[in-house]
C-alpha positions in Angstrom: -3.8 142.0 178.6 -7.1 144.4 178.2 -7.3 143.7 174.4 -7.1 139.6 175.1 -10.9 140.2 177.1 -12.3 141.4 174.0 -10.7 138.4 171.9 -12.5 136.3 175.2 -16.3 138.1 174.4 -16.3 137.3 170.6 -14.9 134.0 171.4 -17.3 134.2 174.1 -20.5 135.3 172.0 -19.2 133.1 168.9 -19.3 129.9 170.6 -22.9 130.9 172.6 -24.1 131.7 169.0 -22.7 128.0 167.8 -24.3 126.3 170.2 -28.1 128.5 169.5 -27.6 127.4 166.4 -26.8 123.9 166.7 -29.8 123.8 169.6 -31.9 125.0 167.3 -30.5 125.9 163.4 -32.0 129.1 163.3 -28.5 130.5 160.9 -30.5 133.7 161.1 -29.7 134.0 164.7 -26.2 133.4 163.7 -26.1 136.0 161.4 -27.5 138.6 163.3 -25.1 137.8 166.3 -22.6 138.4 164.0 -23.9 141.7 162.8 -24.0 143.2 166.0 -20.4 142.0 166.5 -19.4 143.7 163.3 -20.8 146.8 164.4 -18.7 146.9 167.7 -15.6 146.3 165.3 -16.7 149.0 162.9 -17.5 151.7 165.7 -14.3 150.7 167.6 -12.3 151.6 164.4 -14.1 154.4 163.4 -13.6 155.6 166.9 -9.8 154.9 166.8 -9.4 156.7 163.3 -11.0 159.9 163.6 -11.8 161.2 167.2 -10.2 164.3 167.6 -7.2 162.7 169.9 -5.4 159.8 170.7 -7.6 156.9 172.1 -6.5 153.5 174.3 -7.9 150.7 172.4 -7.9 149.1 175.7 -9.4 151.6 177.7 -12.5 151.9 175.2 -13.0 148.0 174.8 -13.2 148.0 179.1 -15.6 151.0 178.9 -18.1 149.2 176.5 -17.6 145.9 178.4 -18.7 148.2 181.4 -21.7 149.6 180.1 -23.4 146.4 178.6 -23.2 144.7 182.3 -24.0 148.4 183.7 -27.2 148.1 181.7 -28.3 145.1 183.3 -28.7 146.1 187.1 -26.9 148.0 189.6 -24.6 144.6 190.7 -23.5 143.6 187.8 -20.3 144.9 186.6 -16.7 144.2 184.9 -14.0 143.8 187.0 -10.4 144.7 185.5 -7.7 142.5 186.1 -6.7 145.5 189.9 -9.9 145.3 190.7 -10.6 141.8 190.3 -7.7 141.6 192.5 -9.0 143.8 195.1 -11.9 142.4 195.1 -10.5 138.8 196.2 -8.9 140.7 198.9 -11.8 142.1 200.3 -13.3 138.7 200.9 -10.4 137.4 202.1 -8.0 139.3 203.0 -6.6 142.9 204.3 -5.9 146.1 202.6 -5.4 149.9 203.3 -8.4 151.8 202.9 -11.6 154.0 204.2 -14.0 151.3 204.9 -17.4 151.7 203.1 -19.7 150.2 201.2 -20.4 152.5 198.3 -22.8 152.5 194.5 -23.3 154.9 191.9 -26.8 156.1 191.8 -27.3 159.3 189.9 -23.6 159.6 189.2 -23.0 160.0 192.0 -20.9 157.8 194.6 -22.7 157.1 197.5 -22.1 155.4 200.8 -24.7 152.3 201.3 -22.7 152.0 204.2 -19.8 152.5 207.0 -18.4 149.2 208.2 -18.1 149.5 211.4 -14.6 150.7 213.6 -13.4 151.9 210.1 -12.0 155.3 209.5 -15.5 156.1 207.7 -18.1 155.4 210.4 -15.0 157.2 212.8 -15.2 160.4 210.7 -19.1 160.2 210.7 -19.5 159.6 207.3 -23.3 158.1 206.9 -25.6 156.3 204.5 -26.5 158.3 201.5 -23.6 160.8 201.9 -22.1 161.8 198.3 -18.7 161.6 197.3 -17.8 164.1 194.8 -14.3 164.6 194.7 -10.9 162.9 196.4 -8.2 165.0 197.1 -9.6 168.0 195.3 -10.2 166.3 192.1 -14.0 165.8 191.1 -15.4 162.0 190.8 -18.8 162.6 189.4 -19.9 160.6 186.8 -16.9 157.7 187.5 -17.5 154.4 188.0 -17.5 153.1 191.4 -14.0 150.6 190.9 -12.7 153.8 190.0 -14.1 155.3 192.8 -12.4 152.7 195.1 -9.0 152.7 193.8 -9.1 156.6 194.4 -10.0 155.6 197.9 -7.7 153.0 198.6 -3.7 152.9 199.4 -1.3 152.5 201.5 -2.0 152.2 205.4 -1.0 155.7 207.3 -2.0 158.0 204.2 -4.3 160.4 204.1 -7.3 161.4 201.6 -9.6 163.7 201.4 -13.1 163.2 200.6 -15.3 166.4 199.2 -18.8 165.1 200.8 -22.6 166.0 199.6 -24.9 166.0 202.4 -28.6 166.5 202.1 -29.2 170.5 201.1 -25.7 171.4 203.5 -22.9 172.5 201.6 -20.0 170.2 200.2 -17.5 169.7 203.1 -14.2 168.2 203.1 -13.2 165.2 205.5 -10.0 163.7 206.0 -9.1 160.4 207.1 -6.2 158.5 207.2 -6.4 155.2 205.4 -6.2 152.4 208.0 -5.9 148.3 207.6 -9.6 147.0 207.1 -9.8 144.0 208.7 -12.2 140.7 208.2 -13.3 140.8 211.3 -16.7 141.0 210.7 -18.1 140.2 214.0 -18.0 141.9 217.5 -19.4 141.0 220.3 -20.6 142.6 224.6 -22.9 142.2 227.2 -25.2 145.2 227.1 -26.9 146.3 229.6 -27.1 142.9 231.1 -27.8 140.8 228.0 -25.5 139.6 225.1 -25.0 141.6 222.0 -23.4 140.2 218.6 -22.5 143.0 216.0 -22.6 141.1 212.3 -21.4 143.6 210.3 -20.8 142.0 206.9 -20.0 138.3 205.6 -16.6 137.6 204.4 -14.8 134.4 204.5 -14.6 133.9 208.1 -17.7 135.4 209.6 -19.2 131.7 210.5 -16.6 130.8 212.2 -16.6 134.4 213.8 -20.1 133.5 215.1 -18.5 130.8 217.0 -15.9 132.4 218.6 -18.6 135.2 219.8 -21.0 133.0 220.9 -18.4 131.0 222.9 -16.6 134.1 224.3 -20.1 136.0 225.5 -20.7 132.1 227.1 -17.3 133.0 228.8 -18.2 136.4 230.2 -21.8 135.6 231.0 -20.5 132.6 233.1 -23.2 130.2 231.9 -25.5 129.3 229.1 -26.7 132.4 227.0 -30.3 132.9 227.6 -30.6 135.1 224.9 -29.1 137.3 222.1 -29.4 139.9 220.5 -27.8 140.4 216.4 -27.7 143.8 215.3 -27.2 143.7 211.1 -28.2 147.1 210.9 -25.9 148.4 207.7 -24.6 145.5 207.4 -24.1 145.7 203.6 -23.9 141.9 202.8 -21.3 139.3 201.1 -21.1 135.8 200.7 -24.2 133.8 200.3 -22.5 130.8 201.8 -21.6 132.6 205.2 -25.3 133.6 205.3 -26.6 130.3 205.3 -23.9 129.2 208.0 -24.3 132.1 209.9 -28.1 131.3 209.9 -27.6 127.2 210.7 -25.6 128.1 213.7 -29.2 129.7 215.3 -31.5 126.4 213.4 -31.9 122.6 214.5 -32.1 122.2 210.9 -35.1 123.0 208.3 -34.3 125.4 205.3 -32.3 128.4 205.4 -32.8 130.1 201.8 -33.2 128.6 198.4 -32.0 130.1 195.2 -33.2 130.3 191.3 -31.5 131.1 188.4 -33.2 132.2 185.0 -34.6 128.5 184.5 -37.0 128.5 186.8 -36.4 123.8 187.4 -32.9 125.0 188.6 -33.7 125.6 192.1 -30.6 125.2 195.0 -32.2 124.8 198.7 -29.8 124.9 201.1 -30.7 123.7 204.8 -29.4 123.9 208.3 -27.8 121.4 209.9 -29.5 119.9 213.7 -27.9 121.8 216.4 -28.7 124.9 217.6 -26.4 127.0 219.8 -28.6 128.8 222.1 -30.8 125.9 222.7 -33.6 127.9 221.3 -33.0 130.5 223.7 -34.5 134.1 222.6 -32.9 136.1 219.5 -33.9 139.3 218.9 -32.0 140.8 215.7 -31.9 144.5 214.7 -32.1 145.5 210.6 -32.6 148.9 209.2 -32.6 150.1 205.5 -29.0 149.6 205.5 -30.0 145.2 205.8 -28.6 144.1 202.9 -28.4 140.8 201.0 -26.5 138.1 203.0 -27.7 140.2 206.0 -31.6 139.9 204.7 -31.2 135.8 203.9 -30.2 135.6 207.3 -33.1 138.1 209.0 -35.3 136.7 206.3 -35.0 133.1 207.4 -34.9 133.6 211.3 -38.3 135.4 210.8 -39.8 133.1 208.7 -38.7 130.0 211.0 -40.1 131.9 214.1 -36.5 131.6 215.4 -36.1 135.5 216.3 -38.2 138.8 216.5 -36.6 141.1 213.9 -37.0 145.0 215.5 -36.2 148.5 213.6 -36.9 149.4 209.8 -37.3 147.5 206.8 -34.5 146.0 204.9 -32.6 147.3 201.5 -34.5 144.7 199.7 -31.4 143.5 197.8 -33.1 139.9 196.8 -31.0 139.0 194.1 -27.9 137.0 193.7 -24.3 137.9 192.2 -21.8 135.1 190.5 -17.8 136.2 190.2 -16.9 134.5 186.7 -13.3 134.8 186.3 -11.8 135.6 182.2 -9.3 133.8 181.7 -8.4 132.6 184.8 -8.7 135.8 186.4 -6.1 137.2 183.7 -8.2 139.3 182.0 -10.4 140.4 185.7 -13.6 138.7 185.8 -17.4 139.7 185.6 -19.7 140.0 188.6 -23.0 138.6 187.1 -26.6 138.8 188.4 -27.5 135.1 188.1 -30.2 134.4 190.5 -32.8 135.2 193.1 -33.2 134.3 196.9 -36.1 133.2 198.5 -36.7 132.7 202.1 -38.0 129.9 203.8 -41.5 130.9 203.2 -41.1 131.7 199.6 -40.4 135.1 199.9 -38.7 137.4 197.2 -37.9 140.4 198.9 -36.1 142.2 195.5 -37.0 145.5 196.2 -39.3 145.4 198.7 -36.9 144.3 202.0 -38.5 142.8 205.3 -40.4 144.3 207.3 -39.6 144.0 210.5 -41.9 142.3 213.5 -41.8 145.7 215.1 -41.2 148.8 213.1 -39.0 150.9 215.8 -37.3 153.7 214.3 -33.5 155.4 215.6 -34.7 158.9 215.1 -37.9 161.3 214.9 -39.8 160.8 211.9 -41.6 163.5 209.9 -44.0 164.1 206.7 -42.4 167.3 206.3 -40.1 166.7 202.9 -37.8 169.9 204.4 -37.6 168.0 208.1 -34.1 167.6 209.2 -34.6 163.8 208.8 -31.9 161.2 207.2 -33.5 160.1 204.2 -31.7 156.3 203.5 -32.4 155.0 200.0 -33.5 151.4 199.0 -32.6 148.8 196.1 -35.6 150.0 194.5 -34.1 153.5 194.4 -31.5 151.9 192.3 -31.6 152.6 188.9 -32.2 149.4 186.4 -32.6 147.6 189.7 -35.0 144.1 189.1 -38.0 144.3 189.8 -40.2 141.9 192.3 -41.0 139.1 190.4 -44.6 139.1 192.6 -45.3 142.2 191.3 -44.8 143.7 194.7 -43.4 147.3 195.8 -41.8 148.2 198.7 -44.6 149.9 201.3 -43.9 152.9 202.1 -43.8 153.8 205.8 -46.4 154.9 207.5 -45.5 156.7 210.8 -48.2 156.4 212.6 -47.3 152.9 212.9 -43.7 153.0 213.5 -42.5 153.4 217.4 -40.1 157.0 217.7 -37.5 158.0 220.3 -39.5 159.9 223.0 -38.8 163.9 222.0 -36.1 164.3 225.2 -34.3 161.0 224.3 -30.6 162.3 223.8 -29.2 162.0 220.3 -25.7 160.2 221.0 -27.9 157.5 222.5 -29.5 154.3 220.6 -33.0 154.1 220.9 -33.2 151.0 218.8 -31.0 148.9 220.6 -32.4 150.2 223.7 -35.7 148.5 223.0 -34.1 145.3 221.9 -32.5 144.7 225.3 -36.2 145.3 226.6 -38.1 143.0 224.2 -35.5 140.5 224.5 -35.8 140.7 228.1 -39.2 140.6 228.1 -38.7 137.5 225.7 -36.6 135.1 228.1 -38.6 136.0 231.2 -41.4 134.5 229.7 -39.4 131.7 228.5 -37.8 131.5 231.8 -41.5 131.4 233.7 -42.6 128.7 231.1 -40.1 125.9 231.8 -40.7 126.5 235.7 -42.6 123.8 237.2 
């Protein structure tokens, strides 16, 4: 099946070349098109012949089909016909595994990511741990679907992970792989006010969104004067769920728009009128773990003046991935960058992230490099991620600016959301006092 995707990309790159040349009969491009094609062919056999032992033909043609899309940007990858799969069930369905979102930066799997009530954020795993090995054997260097199918099984087994943390030593943690579920959305009254955890965008998380909002309307007992969305590590998904995620908080206006290379082929998607709250309060919570659908939907609440975003600024993951099945799905598929996002305002935020309305950190920050402080990467820590378009660069943080947990707050407390139940307190009182007569 393997060998019928490298039939696909010189059927592929054969017609794209027929139809440069017919565009614009340069036969040199043709020729040269088919050079390079040649040379593929050549090393392949060369490869096959003489390397010291036995080769799968199969296995190489997947590895170079890897590396091309690998040397595009960090999202854009092959999928093999098992991961292809997987991948479909993620967004869709259920399967037995850790629950992470994970990349390869420096050869080295990394967590972007627990999802949250998973065995991973259970067993404490955090953003910008390393995985180095699964049960015992070492995974440095491997690609990340590798990676995953290490990591996933059958519900009720164990693994163990070796992690890098920081300067600590490697340590070994063992979890038992559980059913991840799509539920993506949870939802409480804290402290008095309502709370809605987004904490990624699969196929139902809209519709999620509604069954929170209507369940916290139960167990408040009236209207919801407020709410509070915490997408802090929330690692992203579907771009259609973020812009229905973000319509159900709009009377209308724009949401995000998209463009692909050709700058004329702009998408702008819009809400629809009808707001849930009524316009009441939103206060949403994002941190460098805001990623992608999470940042279209801060991105656009912000620029709409329809929420006060709190905590630390975004990934900055501003670009947009397409799934192009080969073959049907047959032969896997390719996950292709094929666009950027731009918020309501015009915003890119590729590799810069948003900034949030009030920079409020979970922890003590320090300018000592050797502090005992998480350091959480960024896209722009990525390597061969985009660059801004604009030119721009993510700021780095100045601490002076950025509010800290007082030094006697206690650690298994969360200062952030703390301070969002105050601010959006403070937020429909004034509301409150303004529609008074």
């Amino acid at each position: 099946m393997r060998i019928n995707v490298f039939a696909s990309m010189v059927a592929f790159a054969v017609g794209a070349v027929a139809i440069a040349v017919s565009a614009e009969g340069a036969q040199e491009d043709r020729s040269a098109s088919f050079r390079q094609i040649e040379l593929f062919g050549d090393v392949l056999s060369r490869i096959e012949a003489d390397y010291v032992s036995d080769t799968d033909q199969a296995e190489l043609i997947e590895a170079a089909i890897e590396g091309m899309l690998s040397s595009l940007d960090p999202h854009s990858a092959y999928h093999n016909p098992d991961a292809y799969e997987d991948l479909r069930v993620t967004t869709r369905g259920e399967y037995g595994g850790l629950g992470m979102e994970v990349v390869r930066r420096d050869q080295y799997i990394t967590i972007v990511s627990p999802i949250a009530d998973t065995p991973a954020e259970r067993a404490g795993l955090r953003t910008n741990d390393r995985i180095i090995a699964v049960d015992g054997d070492a995974i440095v260097g491997i690609s990340v679907d590798e990676a995953v199918a290490l990591m996933r099984g059958a519900v009720g087994d164990p693994v163990t992970i070796t992690i890098a943390r920081d300067e600590d030593d490697p340590f070994d943690v063992t979890l038992v792989r559980d059913t991840i579920p799509l539920r993506t959305v949870a939802t409480r009254i804290e402290n008095g006010v309502p709370y809605m955890r987004i904490a990624g965008f699969n196929e139902r998380t809209t519709e999620m969104v509604h069954e929170g909002l209507t369940e916290l309307r139960d167990e408040f007992g009236t209207d919801l004067p407020g709410l509070i969305i915490d997408m802090r590590f929330n690692p992203g998904g579907l771009l259609d769920q973020a812009i229905g995620v973000t319509d159900v908080f709009l009377d209308g206006g724009e949401v995000v728009s998209t463009r692909t290379r050709d700058p004329r082929d702009t998408q702008r998607y819009n809400a629809r009128p009808g707001d849930r709250l009524n316009g009441a309060p939103i206060v949403i919570l994002i941190n460098e773990g805001t990623a992608s659908a999470a940042e279209i939907v801060a991105g656009a609440l912000q620029d709409r003046e329809r929420a006060e975003l709190i905590g630390m600024t975004s990934f900055g993951k501003g670009s947009i991935q397409t799934i192009i099945p080969l073959r049907g799905g047959r032969d896997g598929a390719l996950r292709l960058t094929t666009g950027r996002y731009y918020t309501p305002a015009g915003r890119s935020i590729q590799a810069t992230g948003i900034i949030p309305d009030q920079q409020i950190s979970a922890w003590a920050l320090s300018d000592d490099e050797e502090a005992d402080v998480p350091q959480i990467g960024s896209e722009a820590d990525l390597d061969g991620a985009l660059v801004n378009e604009n030119g721009d660069e993510r700021e780095g943080t100045d601490i002076a600016s950025v509010e800290q947990p007082p030094a006697d707050w206690p650690e298994d407390e969360d200062y952030q959301l703390h301070r969002a139940v105050q601010v959006l307190n403070a937020a429909m009182e004034t509301q409150q006092a303004s529609l008074r007569p």
